[in-house]
NUNU-213743 format. One record per residue (C-alpha): x, y, z; residue in three letters. Coordinates in Angstrom, 3 decimals. Layout:
BEGIN
> X Y Z ALA
...
This chain:
BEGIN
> 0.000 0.000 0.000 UNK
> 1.180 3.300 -1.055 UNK
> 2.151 5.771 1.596 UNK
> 2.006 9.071 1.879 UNK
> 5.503 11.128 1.067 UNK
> 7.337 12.713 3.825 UNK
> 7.756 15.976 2.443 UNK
> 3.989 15.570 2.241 UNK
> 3.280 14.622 5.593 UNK
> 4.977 17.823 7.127 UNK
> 3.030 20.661 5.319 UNK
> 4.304 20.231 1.189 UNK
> 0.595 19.215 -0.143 UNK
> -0.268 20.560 -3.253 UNK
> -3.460 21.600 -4.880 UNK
> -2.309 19.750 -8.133 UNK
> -1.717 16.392 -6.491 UNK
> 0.861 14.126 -6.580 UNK
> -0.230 10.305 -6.073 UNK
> -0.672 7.253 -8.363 UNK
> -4.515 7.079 -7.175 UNK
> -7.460 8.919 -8.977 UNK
> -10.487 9.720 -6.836 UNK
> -13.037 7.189 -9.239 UNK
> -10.428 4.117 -8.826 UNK
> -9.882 4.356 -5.225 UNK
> -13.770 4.395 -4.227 UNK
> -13.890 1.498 -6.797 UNK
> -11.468 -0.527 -3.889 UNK
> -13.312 -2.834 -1.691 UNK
> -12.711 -0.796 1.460 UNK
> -14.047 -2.427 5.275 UNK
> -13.669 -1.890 8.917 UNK
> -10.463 -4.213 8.449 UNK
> -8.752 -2.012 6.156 UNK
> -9.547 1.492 6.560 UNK
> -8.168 3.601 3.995 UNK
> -8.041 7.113 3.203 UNK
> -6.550 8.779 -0.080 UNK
> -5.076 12.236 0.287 UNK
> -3.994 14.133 -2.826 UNK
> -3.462 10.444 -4.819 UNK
> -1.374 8.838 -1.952 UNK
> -3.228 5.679 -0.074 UNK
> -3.515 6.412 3.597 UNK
> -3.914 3.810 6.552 UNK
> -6.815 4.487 9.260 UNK
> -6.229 3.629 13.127 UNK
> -9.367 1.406 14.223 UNK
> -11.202 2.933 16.691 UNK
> -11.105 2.558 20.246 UNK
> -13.203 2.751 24.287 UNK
> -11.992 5.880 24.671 UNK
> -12.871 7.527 20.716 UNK
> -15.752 5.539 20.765 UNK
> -17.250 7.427 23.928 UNK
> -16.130 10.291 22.882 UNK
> -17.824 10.037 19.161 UNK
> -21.062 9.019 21.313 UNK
> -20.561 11.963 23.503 UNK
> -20.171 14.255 20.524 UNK
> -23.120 13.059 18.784 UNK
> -25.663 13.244 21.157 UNK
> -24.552 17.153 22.253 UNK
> -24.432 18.293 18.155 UNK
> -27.722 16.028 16.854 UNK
> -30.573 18.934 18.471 UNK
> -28.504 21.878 17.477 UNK
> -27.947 20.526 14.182 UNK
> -31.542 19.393 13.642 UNK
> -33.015 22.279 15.137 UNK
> -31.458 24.253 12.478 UNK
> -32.508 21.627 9.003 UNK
> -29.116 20.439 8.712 UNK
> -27.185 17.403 8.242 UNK
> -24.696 15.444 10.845 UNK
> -22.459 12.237 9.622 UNK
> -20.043 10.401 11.288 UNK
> -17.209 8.460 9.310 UNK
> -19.142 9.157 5.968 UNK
> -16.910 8.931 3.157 UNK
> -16.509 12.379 1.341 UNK
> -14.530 13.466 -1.697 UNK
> -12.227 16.891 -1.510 UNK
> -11.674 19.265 -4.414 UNK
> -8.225 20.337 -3.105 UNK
> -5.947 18.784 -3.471 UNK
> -7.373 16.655 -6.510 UNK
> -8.112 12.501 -5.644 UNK
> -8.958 13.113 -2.185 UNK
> -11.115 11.083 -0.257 UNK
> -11.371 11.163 3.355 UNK
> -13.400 9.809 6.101 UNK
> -14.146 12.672 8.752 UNK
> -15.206 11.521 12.514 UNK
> -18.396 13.955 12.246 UNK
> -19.246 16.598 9.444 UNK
> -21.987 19.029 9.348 UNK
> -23.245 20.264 6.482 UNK
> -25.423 23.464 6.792 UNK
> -27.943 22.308 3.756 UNK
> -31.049 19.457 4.924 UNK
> -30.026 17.734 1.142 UNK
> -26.804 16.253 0.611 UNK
> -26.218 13.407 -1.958 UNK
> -24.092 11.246 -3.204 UNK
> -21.594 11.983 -6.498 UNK
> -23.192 9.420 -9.129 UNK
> -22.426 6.140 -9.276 UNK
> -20.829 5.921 -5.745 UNK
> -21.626 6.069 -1.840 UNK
> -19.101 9.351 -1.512 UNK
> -20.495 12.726 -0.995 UNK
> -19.197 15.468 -2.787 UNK
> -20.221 18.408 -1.179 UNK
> -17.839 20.287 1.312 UNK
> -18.635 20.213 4.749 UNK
> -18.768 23.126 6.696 UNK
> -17.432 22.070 9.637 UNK
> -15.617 18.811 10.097 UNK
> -14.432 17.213 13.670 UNK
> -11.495 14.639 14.242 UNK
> -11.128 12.430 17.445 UNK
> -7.070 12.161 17.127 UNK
> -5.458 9.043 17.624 UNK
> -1.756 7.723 17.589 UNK
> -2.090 6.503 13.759 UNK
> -3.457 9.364 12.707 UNK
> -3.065 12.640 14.768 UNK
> -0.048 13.816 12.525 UNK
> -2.753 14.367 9.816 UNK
> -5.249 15.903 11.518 UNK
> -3.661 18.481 13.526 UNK
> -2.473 22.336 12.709 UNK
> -0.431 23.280 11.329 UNK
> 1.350 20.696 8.623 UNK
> -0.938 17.856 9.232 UNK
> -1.953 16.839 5.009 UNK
> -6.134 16.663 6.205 UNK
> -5.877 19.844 8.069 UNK
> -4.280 21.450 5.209 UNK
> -6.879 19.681 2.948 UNK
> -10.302 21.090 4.724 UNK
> -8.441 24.293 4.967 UNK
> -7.948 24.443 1.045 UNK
> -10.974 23.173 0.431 UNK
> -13.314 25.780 2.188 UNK
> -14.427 24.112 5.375 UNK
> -15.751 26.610 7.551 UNK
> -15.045 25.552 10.472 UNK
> -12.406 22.150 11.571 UNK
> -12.034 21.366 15.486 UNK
> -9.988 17.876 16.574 UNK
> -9.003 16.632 20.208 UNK
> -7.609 13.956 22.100 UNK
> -10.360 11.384 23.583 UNK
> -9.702 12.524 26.680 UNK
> -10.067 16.097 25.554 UNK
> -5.838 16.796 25.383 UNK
> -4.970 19.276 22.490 UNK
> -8.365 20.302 22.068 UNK
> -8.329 23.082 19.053 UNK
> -10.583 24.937 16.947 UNK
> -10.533 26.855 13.583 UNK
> -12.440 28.983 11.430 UNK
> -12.120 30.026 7.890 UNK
> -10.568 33.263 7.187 UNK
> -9.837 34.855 4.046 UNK
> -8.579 31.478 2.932 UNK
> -6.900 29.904 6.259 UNK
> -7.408 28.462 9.511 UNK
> -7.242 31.340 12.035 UNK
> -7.743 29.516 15.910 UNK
> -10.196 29.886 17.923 UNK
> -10.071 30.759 21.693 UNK
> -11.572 28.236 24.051 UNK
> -12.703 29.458 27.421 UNK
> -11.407 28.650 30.897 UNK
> -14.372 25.914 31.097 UNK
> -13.290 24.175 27.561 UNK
> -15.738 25.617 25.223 UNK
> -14.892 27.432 21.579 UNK
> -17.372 29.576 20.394 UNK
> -18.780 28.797 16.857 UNK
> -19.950 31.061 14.299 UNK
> -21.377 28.398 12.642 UNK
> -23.654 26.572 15.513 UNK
> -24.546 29.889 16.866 UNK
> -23.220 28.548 20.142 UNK
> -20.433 27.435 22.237 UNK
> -18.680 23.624 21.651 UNK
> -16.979 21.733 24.032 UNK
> -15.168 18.392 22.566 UNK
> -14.244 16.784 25.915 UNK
> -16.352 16.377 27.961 UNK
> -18.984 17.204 24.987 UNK
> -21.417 19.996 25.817 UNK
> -23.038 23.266 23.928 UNK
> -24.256 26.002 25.247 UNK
């Protein structure tokens, strides 16, 4: 399996790609909770299984965003597969995205949506924090080229909790309060990953 570059890895992404994999081949694998795979940019990433601790935490996370997110018309996923536009022949599988829209479907012929999120939230683990977090990891980078609003991630036990919004372009963080909680423009409320909560 085809890993992702080095000079990659720490921050050198680009918007043209770079891997042997195209978007419509790699959704064509046979992908399953054995062999979770991710493809950033054309190069054929390895996902950490879940564990306890993320699993609670995804739980957690789901109840607290379902009513704001309903309340508003929208749409919540977790783990759903979802093509990027930048860089080209990405396809990644986000913990929980919202989209701000009550229709979202699927690009023809597969089971990947094609729409980008607005706001997108990682559990990190140890296979896969590198990625995720600010500011070289290739998936941050990714959402952040590729318009998500808003992208928070955190530790299962709520370590390195962080949270960014769009600006002009790029990730600007946002400030969390002494209790844990990140206000978001988006939800029209305050977010706390770990322990979850809104208010």
């Amino acid at each position: 399996m085809a890993t992702l570059p080095p000079d990659a890895e720490w921050g050198e992404i680009h918007p043209e790609g770079t891997g042997p994999f195209r978007a419509e081949d790699f959704e064509a694998l046979d992908v399953d909770e054995d062999n979770p795979i991710e493809l950033i940019g054309g190069w054929v990433l390895p996902m950490a299984p879940g564990n306890l601790e993320s699993g609670e935490a995804d739980v957690s996370l789901s109840s607290v965003l379902r009513p704001v997110v309903k309340a508003r018309g929208w749409r919540l996923s977790a783990d759903a597969r979802h093509r990027l536009p930048k860089p080209p022949n990405t396809v990644v599988h986000p913990d929980f995205v919202i989209h701000a829209t009550p229709q979202v479907e699927y690009l023809k012929g597969t089971k990947t949506v094609g729409r980008v999120p607005e706001l997108v939230l990682e559990i990190l683990s140890e296979g896969t924090h590198e990625r995720d977090e600010a500011p070289h990891g290739v998936k941050f980078l990714a959402y952040q080229m590729s318009g998500v609003r808003e992208y928070y991630y955190a530790w299962p036990d709520g370590r390195n909790a962080s949270g960014f919004e769009l600006r002009k372009g790029v990730f600007v963080p946002l400030k969390r309060d002494r209790d844990g909680f990140f206000q978001s423009p988006l939800l029209g409320c305050a977010l706390r990953l770990v322990d979850a909560a809104t208010r």
